[in-house]
N, C-alpha and C positions, 0 to 999 in steps of 0.2 A: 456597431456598439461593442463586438466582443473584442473587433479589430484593436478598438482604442483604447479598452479595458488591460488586454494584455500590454500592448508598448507601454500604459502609463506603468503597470506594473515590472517590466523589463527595465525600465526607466526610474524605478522607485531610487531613493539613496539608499533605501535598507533591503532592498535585495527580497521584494514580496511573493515572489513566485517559488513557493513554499509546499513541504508535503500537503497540508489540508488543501489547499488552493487544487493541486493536481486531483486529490480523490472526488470533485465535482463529480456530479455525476454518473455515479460508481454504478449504479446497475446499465447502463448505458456501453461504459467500460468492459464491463464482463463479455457480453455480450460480443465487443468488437475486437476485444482484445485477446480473452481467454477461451471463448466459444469455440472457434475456428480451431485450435490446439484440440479441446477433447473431442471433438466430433474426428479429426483427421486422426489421435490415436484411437480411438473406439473403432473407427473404421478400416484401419492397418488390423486390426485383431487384439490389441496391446490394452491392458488398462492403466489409466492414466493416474500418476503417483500420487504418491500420498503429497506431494507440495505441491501439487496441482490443486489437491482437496485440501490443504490449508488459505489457498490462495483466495479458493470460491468462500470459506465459510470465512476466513476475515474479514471479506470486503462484505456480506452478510452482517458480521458483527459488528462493522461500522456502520453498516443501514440499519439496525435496531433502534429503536428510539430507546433511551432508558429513563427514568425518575420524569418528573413533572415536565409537561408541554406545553409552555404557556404560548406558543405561539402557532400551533397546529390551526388558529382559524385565519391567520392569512392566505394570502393569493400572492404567489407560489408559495404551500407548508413551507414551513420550517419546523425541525425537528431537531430534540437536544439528545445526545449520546453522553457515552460515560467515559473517558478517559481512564486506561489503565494504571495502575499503580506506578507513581515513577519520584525521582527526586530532582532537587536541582544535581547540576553539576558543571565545574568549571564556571562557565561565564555563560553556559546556556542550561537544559534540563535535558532529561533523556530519563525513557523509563527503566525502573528496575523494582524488582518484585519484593516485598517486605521490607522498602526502604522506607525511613522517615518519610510524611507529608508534607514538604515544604513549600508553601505557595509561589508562584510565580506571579509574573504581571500576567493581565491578560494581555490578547492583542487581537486586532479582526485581519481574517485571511484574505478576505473580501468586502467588499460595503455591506456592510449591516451582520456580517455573519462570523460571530466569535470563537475562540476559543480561551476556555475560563481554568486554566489552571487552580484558580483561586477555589472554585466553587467542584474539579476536578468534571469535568464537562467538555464540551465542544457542539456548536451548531450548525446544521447541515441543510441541502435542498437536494430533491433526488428527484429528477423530472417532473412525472403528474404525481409524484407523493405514492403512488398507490402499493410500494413495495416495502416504502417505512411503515407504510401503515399493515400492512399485511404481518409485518414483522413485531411487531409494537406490542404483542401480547407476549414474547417473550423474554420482556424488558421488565418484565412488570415481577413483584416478590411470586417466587411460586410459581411461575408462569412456563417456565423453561424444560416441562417434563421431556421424556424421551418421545411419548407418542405428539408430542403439542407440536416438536422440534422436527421430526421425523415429516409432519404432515405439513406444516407453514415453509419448513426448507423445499419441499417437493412442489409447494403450489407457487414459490417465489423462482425457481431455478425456469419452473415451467414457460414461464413469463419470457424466456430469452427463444428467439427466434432458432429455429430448428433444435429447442433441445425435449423431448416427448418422455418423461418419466411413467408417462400409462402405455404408451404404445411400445418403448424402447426399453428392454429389460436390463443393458447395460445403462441406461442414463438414470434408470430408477435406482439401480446398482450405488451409482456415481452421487445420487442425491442422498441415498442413505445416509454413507459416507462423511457426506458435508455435511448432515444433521446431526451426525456423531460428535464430530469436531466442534461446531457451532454448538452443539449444548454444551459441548469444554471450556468454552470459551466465554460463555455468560453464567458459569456457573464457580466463577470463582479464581480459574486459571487466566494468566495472562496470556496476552500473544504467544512472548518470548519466550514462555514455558511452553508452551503446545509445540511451538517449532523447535524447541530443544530439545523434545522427545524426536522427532521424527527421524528415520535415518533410511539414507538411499537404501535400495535394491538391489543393484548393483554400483561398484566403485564407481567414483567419477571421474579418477585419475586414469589419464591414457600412459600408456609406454610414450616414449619418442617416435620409437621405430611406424607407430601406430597411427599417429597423428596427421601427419598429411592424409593419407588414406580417408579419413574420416572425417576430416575439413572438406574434403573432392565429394565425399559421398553426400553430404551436406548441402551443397552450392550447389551442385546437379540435383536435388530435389527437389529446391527451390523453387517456387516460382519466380519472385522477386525477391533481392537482397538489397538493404537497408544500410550501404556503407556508410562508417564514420568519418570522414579522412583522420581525425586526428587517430586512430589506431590503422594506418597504413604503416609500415616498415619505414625503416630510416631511410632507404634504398629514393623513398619519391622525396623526400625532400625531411632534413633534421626538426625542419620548423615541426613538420604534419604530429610526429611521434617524441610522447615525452615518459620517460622511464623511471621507476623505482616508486614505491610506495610512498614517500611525500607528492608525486605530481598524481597519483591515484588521488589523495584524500584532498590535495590542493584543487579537485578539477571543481568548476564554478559550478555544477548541481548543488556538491555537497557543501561547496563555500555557500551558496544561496539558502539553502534550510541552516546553516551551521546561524549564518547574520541574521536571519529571521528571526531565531529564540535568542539572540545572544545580545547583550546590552553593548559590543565592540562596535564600534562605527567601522565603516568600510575602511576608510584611511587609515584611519589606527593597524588595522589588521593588515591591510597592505604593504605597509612599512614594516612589518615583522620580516625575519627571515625567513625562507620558505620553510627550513625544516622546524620553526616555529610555528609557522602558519597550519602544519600539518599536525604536530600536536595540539594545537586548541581543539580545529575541527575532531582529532580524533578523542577527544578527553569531554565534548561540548556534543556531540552526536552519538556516541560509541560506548 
């Protein structure tokens, strides 16, 4: 079933394989994707940055339920969130903070499961449910104090497989943290505000001279590397690597969520010129 679920979706005309689609099953996610990260810097000695802790409490503040659940007594929950402040834009919508309310269509990202610009919402399912609901009291007016935030972040983070906030004083540390941010975050601030405060630690810009050196040290750490071909050198073939900021924003992730919200058919958009094609996506997602 999931086999068939995704190909019809790879196969949609409208290009359905979409951000909400991807955040399925987001504590699931954490767990396999982000866990392994802070346990391996926690365990180097190193504490893990503050976009590591925006990373855990936004995917947190998309597992909160917010305003009315009228569907909490199905089998498998379902659970309605609250969509950030955003506007239309272009020919798709993208958020932004203090902008007019302008409703959109809605659309479902999956069979049965919407997202309601109209009504400024979106509905979710998060395995056995037990983590929206856990979260669910800080969705609610008034609900969101620092100690409510402090203690339901600690008992939610707890829940992923080898992370100990009672036993491990660096992970109680690391959950604080994300309690801090997650009360930021349901208390008014946007995402793109919380993350526009944040700023590295140290640069992230290398020298030249600097760079191989730290690609080597990188790939020898590794256990396993994840190549893309199409980011191989031109050296293995021109097809593999395509260059410059229109083929960055033209690449089919960001054409796929750009057709998703946007009322452009694939053809229409296809027939544009590339360095058109790269302004919509960036004026329609950006």
């Amino acid at each position: 079933p999931i086999f068939s679920e995704w190909m019809s979706r790879l196969q949609h005309r409208h290009f359905g394989l979409e951000c909400f689609f991807v955040c399925q099953n987001a504590t699931q996610k954490m767990g396999i994707r982000l866990l392994p990260s802070v346990r391996a810097t926690i365990g180097a000695g190193e504490v893990p940055s503050d976009f590591m802790v925006f990373a855990l409490a936004v995917m947190l503040r998309f597992l909160t339920p917010i305003g009315d659940q009228p569907r909490v007594g199905e089998n498998p929950l379902v659970f309605v969130g609250r969509l950030d402040p955003f506007e239309t834009h272009g020919s798709g919508w993208k958020a932004q903070v203090g902008s007019p309310q302008t409703p959109a269509e809605d659309w479902s990202y999956v069979p049965g499961l919407y997202v309601r610009p109209s009504s400024k919402t979106y509905e979710f399912k998060d395995g056995d449910g037990i983590v929206p609901l856990l979260l669910r009291p800080l969705g609610r007016p008034g609900g969101c104090s620092t100690t409510a935030a402090a203690s339901i972040a600690s008992e939610v983070l707890s829940r992923l497989e080898g992370f100990d906030p009672r036993g491990v004083p660096e992970h109680a540390q690391l959950a604080s943290r994300v309690a801090t941010m997650l009360r930021r975050l349901l208390s008014g601030e946007s995402s793109l505000q919380v993350l526009a405060d944040l700023k590295p630690q140290q640069p992230l810009l290398l020298e030249e001279r600097h760079l191989e050196e730290a690609v080597k040290q990188e790939v020898e750490a590794a256990e396993a590397v994840d190549v893309h071909t199409h980011l191989f050198p031109a050296g293995h073939g021109e097809s593999l690597m395509e260059y410059g900021i229109d083929a960055m924003l033209t690449y089919h992730y960001l054409v796929a969520e750009y057709l998703a919200t946007s009322r452009e058919s694939p053809e229409a958009f296809y027939a544009l010129p590339g360095s058109i094609q790269a302004e919509r996506v960036w004026e329609g997602l950006f």
